[in-house]
N, C-alpha and C positions, 0 to 999 in steps of 0.2 A: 504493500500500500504506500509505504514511505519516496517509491519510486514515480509516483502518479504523481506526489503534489509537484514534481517538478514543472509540472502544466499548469499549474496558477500561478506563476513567474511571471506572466504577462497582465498578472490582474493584481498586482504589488497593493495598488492605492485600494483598491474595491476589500482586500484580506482584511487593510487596515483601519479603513472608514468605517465596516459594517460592523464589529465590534466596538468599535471604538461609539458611534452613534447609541449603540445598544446599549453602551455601559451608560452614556451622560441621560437616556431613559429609565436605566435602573436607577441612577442617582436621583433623579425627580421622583420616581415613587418610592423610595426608601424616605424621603419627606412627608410625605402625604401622612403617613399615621402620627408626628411631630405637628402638623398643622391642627387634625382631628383631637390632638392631647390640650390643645390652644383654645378648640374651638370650645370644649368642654369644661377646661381647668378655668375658663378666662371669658368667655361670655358668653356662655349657658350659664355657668357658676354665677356671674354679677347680672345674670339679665340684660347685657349690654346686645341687643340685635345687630347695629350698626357695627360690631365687632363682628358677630356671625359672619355677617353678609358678608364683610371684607376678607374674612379667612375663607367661605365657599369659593369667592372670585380667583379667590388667589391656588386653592386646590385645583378649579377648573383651566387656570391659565398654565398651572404645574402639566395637567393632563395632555394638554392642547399641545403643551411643548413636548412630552414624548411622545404623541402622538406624529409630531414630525416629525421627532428623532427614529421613532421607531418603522415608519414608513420610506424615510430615507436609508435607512440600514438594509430594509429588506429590499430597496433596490440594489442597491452595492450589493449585497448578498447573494441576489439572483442574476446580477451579472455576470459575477465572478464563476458562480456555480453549471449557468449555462455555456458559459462561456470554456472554462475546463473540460464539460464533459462535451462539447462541438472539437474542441485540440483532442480530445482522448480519441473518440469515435473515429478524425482522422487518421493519427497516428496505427492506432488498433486497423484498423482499414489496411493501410498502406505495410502493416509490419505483418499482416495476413497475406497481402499479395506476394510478400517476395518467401512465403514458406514453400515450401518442394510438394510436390502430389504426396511423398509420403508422411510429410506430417501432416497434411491436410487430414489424408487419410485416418493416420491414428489418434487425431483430435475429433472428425468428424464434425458434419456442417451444420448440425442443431447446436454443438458446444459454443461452436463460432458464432452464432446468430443469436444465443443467450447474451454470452459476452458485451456483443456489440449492440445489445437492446436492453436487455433487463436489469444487465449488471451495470452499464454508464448509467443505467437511472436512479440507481440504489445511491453509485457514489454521488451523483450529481445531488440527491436527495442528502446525501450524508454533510455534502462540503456545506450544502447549504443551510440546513436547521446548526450546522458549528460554528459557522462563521453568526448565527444571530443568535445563539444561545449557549454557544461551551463556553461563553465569560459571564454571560450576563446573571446565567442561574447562578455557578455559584458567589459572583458578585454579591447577587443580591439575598443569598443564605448567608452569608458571612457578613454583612452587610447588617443585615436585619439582628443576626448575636451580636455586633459592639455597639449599632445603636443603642439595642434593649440596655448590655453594661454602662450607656451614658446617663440610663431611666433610673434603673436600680439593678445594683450586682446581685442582691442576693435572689431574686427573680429568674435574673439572666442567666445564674446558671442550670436552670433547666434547660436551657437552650443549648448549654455547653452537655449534656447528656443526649439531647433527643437528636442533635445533628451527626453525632459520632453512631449512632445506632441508624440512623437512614443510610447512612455512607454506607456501613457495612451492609444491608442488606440489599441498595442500589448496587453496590459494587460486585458485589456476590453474585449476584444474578448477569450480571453483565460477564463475569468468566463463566459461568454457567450456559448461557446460549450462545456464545459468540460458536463455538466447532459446531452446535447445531444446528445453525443456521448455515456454514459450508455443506452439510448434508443437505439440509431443504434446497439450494440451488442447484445441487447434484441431481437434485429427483427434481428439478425443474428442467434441468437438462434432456433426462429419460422421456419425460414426459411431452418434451416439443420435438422428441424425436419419433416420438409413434404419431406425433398428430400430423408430423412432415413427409414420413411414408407415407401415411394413410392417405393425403393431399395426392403427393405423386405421384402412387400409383392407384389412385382410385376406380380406373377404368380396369385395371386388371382384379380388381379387389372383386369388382361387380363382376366381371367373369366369368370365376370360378367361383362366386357369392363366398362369400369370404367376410359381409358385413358384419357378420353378429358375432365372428372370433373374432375382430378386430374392433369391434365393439368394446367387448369382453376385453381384450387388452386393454386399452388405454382406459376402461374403467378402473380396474387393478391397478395402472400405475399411477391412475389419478388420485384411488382411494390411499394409495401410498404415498403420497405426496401430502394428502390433506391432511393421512395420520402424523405423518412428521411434522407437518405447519400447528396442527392442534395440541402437540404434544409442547412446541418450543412457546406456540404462543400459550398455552397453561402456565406454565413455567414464570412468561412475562406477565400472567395476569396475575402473579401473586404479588408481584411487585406493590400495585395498586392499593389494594385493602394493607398491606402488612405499613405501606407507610401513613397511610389515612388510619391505625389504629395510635403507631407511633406520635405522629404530629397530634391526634385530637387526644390522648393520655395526656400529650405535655400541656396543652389549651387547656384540661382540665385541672391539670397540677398546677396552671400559671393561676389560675379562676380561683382556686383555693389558699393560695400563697397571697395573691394579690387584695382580694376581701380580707383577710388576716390584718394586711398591711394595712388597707383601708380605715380597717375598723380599730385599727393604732392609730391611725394619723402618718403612720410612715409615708405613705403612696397616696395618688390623689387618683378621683375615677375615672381621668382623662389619661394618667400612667400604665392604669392596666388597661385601657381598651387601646392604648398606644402597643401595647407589648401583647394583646390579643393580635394587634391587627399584623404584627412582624413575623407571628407564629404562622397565621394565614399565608401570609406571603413565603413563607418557608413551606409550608404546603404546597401550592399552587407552583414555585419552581424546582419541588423535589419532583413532580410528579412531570412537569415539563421535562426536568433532565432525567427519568428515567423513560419518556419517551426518548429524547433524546439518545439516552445511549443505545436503546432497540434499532435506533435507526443507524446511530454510528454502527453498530454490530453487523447490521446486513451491511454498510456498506463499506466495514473494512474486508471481510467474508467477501466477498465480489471484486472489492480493489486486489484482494490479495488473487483472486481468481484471473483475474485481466492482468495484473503482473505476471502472472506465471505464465502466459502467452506471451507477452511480450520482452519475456527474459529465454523466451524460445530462439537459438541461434539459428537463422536462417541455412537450411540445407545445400541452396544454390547460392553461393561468394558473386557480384556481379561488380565488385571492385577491381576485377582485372581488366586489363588494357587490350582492346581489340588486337591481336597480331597486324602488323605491319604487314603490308603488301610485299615489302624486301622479304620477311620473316617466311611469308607463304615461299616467295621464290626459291626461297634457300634450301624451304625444305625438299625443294622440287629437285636440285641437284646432287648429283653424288659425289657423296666425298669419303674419302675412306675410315673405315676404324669405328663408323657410327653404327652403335649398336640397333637400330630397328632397318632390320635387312627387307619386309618391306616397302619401307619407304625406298632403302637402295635400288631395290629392283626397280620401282617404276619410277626412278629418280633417272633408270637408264634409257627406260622406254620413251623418257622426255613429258609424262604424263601421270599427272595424280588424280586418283578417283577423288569425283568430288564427297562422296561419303564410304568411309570403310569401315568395318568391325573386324575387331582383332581380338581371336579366345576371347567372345565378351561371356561374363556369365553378372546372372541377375538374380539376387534373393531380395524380394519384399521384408522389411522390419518384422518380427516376430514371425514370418512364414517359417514354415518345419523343413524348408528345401530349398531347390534353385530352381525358377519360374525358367530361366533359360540356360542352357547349358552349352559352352563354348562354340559362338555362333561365330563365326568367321567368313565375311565376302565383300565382296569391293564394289562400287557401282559408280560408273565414268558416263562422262558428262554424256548430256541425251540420253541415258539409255531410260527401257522400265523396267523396274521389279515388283516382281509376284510376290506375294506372300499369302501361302493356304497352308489348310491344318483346320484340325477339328474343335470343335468349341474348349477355349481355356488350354491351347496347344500355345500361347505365349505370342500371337500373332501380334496383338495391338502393343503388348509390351515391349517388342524389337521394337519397334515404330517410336515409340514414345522417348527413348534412347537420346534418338537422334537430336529432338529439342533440346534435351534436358530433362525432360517433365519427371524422369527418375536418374539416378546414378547408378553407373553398370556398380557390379559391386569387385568386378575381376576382367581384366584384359581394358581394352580401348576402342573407344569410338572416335572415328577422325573425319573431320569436314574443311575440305578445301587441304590436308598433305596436314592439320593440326586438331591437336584433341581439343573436345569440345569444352574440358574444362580450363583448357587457359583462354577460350573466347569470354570477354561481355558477355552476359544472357540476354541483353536487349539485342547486342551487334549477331550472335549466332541467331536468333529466332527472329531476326529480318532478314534472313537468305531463307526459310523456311515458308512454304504454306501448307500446315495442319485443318484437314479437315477429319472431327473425330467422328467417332458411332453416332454417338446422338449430336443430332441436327437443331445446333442451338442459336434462334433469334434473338433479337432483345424487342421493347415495345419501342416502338418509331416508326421510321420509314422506310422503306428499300433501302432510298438513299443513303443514311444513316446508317444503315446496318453492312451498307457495303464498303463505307469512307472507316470502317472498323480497320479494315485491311490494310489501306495508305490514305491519312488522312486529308492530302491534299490530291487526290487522285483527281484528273482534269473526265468531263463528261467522256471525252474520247476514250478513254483507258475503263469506265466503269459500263459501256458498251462494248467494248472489246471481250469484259471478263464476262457479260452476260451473255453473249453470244457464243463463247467459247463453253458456257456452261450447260447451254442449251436452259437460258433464261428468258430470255428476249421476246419468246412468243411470249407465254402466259403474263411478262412485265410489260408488253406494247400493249395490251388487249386489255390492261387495267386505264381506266378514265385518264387517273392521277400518275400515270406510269410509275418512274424511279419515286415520287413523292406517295407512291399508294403506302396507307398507314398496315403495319403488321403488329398485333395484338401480341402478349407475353410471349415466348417459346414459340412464338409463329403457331397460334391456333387456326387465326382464319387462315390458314393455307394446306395443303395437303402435303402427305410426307415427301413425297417426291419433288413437291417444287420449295418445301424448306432442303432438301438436301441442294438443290439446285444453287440457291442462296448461299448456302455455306461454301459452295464449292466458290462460287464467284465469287465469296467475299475474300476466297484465300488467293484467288487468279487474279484479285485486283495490281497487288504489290509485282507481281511477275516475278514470283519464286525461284531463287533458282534449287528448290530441293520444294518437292508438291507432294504430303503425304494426303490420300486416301483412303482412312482406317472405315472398310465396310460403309462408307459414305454413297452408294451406287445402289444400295440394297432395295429400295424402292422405286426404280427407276427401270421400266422395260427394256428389253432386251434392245430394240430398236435405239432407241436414245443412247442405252447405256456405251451403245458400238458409235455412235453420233460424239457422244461426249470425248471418248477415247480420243478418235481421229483427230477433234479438234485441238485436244490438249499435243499429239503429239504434233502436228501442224504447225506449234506455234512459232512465233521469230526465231524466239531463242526458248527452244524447250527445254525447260527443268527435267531433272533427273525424278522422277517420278516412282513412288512407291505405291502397291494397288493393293490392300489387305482386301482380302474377299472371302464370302464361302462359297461364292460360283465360280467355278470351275471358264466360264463362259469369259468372265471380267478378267483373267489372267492368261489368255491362251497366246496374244500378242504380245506376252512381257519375251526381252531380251535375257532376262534368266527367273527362273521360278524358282523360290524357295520352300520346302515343304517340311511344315514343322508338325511334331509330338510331342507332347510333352515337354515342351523345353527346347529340344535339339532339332537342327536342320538334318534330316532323315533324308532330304534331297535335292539335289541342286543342278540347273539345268533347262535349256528349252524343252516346249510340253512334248516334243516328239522324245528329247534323250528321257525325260522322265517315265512317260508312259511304258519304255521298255526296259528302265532300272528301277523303280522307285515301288514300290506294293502299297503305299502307305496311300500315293496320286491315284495310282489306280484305281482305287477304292473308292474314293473320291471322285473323282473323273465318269468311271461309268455308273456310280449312283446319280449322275444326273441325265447322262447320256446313255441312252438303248448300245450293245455293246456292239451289234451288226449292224446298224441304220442309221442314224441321225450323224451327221458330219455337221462342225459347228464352223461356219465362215468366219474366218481369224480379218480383223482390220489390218 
């Protein structure tokens, strides 16, 4: 939590105005029962009205004044406080983007969505009930005991008793739920994360009717959530009555100390309703700061939650310096003595693939194995590569490599003759167009969803990549063409012509590396041999990777790769495949009749 306030740096004056206002409020009402001892001891006592009335004017003019001080604090207060959690929301934002797929992964995206909603409101709630009340209450309990010792000591020190027993039972309770309140946002977490499946996949829920078990879940995790809010807020409701027994015991030992005194002459009856009224107000802001600390509580419990995200070391370094154009050259030559005798060999052929893998092997964080197992092949400029294999055979994860989006965890990936990890991640992932499985819009326009790709893409270039995506008819036949509006995740459109969309939006930039991951999968056969030609057509065509389960979308790649389980099982055009490979084969005439059907190659 300690690490967060460094974001109210920028709200110096607002930290120290809204206390500081709050306290010269407390100091006007710590008067108020001094005026009332006046109003009683001094003209009620002699009957003097025209004294009353002076001392009423003068409480109401006291009030009027904290009433400004107290309004102007709570601006400063709520400045500062909104204003912290707008820097935090950024920061948390921007320190989530540059985390790697795999800590995404094992934070998962209801965690992150907690975070960045629930938990900046707690502390935003937190900074701000402390910047207008963690001085003023106890100001004004401490405040109200040396007053009362200016009335009469021997009164006062019931006050010196009844304060040291709230503390401890205000304080007690505050170590008491602060870890359970870290579980209550944990079962918050659980709990937006069955309501965020249930959302996206609802269509599949309906189905295979699946409503009433998943009902039945998120009941269970809600009733578990409520039992832990019920249990922590018990807990806080005992705060309430145990300190309203406390403060109204000592009101009663003041009422009986005080008439004693009275009926001595010690004290006068404007003394003790003075020292009733400081008891009240010790009431009124013990029970403020044990709100108070409930809320501090969640919203250190959350701060510390949002720290531990943002004390997460980003998995991708994007501090390094794009290799130098000389740097590529060099590695393009041979020279002797250097130990990566790939590179020597095609340092001699005069030509470096533009992507290669070397022994790459891949294990996911806490996975039991290696999702890929020493994959090794080169792919030179223009060509295309295949990539087939059976569902969870490691296809999309080759692919994902080559951004970044994971780290091999053994051997090397190299683009452009250098590994990917001493590129930039902005500079590597601008020679790339990824288009993944799912076919993702945002809400806007064509336009906007295409200018995703190269932001300052001129009309000519954003017809070029629609025409090459076989976009063009279904976006010319819209009213509003490029400006036609597309709803969340592209609803109003159909799968095939969001895929269409993603694929343009990645052919905007003119890639020189175009991956494919099963992005073709809704799209007829006719188009999908349309789409192909045109990508390989282009000026300067990207080296092109085509993840597929049809057999049909790979038959024109310049080598096909065919994976199991991890490992490339085979490698090769579809004719060398078909007569080494058992694994294509398999594959191949499960889609194809084995005597009849010939599939015309682009």
């Amino acid at each position: 939590m300690k690490r967060l306030l460094v974001y109210l740096k920028a709200y110096k004056k607002e930290t120290v105005l809204a206390p500081l206002f709050k306290m010269l409020e407390a100091s006007f009402e710590l008067l108020i029962p001094l005026v009332v001892k006046r109003i009683v001891d001094i003209g009620i006592a002699s009957g003097d009205r025209a004294y009353v009335w002076r001392m009423c004017l003068v409480m109401i003019l006291l009030g009027v004044i904290g009433l400004i001080c107290a309004v102007t604090a709570q601006y400063y207060s709520a400045k500062a406080a909104v204003g912290f959690a707008t820097k935090l929301r950024h920061v948390l934002f921007d320190h989530m983007q540059k985390l790697s797929y795999s800590q995404m992964d094992h934070m998962g995206t209801s965690t992150m969505i907690t975070r960045m909603t629930s938990d900046v409101n707690q502390v935003q709630n937190g900074v701000n009930m402390v910047l207008r009340l963690f001085l003023r209450s106890p100001f004004i309990v401490f405040g109200a005991m040396v007053m009362a010792f200016t009335i009469d000591i021997k009164a006062a020190l019931i006050f010196v008793v009844v304060i040291p027993l709230l503390s401890i039972v205000v304080f007690g309770i505050m170590l008491i739920t602060i870890p359970l309140y870290k579980k209550v946002q944990a079962g918050l977490d659980r709990v937006l994360g069955i309501a965020r499946g249930n959302l996206t996949g609802v269509r599949v829920l309906r189905a295979f009717h699946k409503e009433e078990e998943e009902i039945e879940a998120f009941g269970e995790g809600n009733e578990q959530l409520t039992g832990m809010q019920m249990f922590v807020g018990r807990i806080s409701a005992v705060m309430n009555p145990i300190t309203y027994v406390i403060v109204n015991g000592g009101t009663i030992a003041l009422l009986w100390t005080g008439a004693l005194q009275v009926e001595g002459g010690i004290l006068t009856q404007g003394a003790v309703m003075a020292l009733v009224n400081y008891m009240s107000q010790i009431l009124v802001e013990l029970v403020k700061l044990a709100n108070l600390i409930i809320t501090v509580n969640k919203a250190i419990a959350c701060g510390n939650r949002i720290g531990n995200v943002l004390e997460i070391e980003p998995g991708l370094k994007s501090e390094n310096v794009q290799p130098h154009e000389k740097e590529i050259s060099k590695s393009q030559e041979w020279s002797p003595g250097t130990e990566d005798t790939n590179s020597q060999n095609y340092a001699m052929t005069g030509e470096t693939p533009v992507v290669e893998f070397s022994h790459v092997c891949l294990t996911y964080p806490g996975a039991g194995g290696e999702s890929l197992t020493d994959i090794d092949f080169k792919a030179m400029r223009g060509q295309t590569i295949g990539i087939i294999g059976g569902t969870g055979s490691g296809k999309s994860s080759l692919v994902n490599l080559i951004p970044r989006f994971y780290e091999a965890t053994a051997g090397s990936v190299r683009v452009d003759g250098v590994a990917v990890e001493n590129y930039c991640v902005q500079a590597l992932r601008s020679k790339i167009g990824v288009v993944p499985q799912k076919a993702v819009l945002f809400k806007g326009t064509i336009r906007e969803n295409l200018l995703m790709g190269k932001e300052d893409a001129s009309e000519e270039e954003l017809r070029r990549a629609l025409e090459i995506s076989q976009s063009a008819e279904f976006v010319d036949a819209k009213p509003e063409g490029l400006d036609a509006p597309i709803s969340q995740n592209g609803r109003n459109l159909s799968g095939g012509q969001r895929q269409r969309l993603t694929i343009a939006r990645a052919l905007v930039k003119a890639p020189e590396i175009l991956i494919l991951d099963d992005s073709a999968s809704a799209l007829d056969y006719a188009t999908d041999l349309k789409l192909r030609r045109a990508i390989h057509s282009m000026e300067k065509a990207p080296v092109v990777f085509i993840v597929s389960q049809r057999a049909s979308s790979i038959l024109h790649a310049d080598t096909i790769l065919v994976l199991d389980d991890g490992a490339v099982v085979g490698k090769g055009t579809h004719e060398e495949l078909l007569a080494s490979c058992e694994v294509y084969r398999e594959i191949y005439y499960s889609q194809y009749a084995k005597e009849g059907e010939e599939v015309q190659k682009g």
